[in-house]
C-alpha positions as CSV (number, residue, x, y, z in Angstrom):
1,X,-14.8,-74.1,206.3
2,X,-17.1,-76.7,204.0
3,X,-18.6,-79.7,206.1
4,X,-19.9,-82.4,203.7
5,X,-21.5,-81.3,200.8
6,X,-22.0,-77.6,201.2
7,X,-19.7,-74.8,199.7
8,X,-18.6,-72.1,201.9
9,X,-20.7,-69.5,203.3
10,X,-23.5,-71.9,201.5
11,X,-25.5,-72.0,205.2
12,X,-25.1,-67.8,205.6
13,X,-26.3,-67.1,201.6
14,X,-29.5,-69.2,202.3
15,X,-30.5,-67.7,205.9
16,X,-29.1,-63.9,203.7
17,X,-31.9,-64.7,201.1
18,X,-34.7,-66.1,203.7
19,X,-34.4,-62.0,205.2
20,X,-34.0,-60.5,202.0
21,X,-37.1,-61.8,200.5
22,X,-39.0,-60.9,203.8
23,X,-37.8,-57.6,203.8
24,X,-39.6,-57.2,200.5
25,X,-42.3,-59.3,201.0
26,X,-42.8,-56.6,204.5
27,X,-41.9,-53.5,202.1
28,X,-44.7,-54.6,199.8
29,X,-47.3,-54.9,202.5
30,X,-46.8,-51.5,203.7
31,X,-49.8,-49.2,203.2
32,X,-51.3,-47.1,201.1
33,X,-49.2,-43.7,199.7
34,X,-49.8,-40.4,198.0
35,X,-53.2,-38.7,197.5
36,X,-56.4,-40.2,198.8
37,X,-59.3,-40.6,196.7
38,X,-62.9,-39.0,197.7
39,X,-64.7,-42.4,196.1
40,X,-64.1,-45.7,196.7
41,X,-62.0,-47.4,193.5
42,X,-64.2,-50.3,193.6
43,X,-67.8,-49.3,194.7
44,X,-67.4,-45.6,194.1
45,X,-69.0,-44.7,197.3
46,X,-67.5,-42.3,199.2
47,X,-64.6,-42.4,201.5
48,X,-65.0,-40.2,204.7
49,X,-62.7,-37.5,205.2
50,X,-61.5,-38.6,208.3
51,X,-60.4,-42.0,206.8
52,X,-58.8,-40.1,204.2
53,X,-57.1,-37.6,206.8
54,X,-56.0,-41.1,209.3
55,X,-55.0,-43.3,206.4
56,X,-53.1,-41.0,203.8
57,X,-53.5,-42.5,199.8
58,X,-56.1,-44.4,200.6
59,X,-58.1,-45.8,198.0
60,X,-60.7,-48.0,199.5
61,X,-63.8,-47.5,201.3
62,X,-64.0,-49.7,204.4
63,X,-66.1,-51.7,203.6
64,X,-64.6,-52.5,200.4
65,X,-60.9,-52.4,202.6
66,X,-62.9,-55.3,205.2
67,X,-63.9,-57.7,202.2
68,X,-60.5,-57.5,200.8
69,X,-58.3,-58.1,204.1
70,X,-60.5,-61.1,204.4
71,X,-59.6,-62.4,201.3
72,X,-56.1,-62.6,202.2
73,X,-55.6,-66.1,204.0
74,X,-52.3,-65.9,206.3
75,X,-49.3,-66.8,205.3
76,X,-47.8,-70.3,206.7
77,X,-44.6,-70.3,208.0
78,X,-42.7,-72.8,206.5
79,X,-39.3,-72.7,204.6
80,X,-40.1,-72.5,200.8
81,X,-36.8,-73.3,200.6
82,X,-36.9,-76.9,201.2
83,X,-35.2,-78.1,204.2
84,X,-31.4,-77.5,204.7
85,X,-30.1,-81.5,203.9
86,X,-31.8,-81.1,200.9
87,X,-30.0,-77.8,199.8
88,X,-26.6,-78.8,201.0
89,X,-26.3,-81.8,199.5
């Protein structure tokens, strides 16, 4: 059923997008796979072997792991989308 200036299903396709770009957003966070390396990939000292054992593929010391997690300022949470009048009309 279409209420003013939306199509239908218009209101369920946006929240359906919101999740699915989440999801992924989530799926590309996830951690580090595969083999782990013996020396750090960016200072080339070496990782410990029980980092390596706890934290499978990974490729960072932890210091070098620390400085980089820092770098990463949080994410607001706000609707990149634009708000819904603005969408529906």
């Amino acid at each position: 059923m279409a209420g003013g200036w939306s199509r239908d299903g218009a209101e369920n396709e946006q929240i359906e997008a919101s999740i699915a770009e989440e999801l992924e957003r989530l799926r590309a966070r996830q951690g580090p796979s595969g083999e782990s390396f013996t020396h750090c990939a960016e200072c080339d000292e070496e990782i410990p072997q029980k980092r390596r054992l706890a934290i499978p593929g990974v490729k960072l010391c932890i210091d070098c792991a620390s400085e980089r997690d820092g770098r990463n300022a949080p994410r607001a949470a706000i609707n990149r989308r634009g708000s819904k009048d603005s969408q529906l009309k």
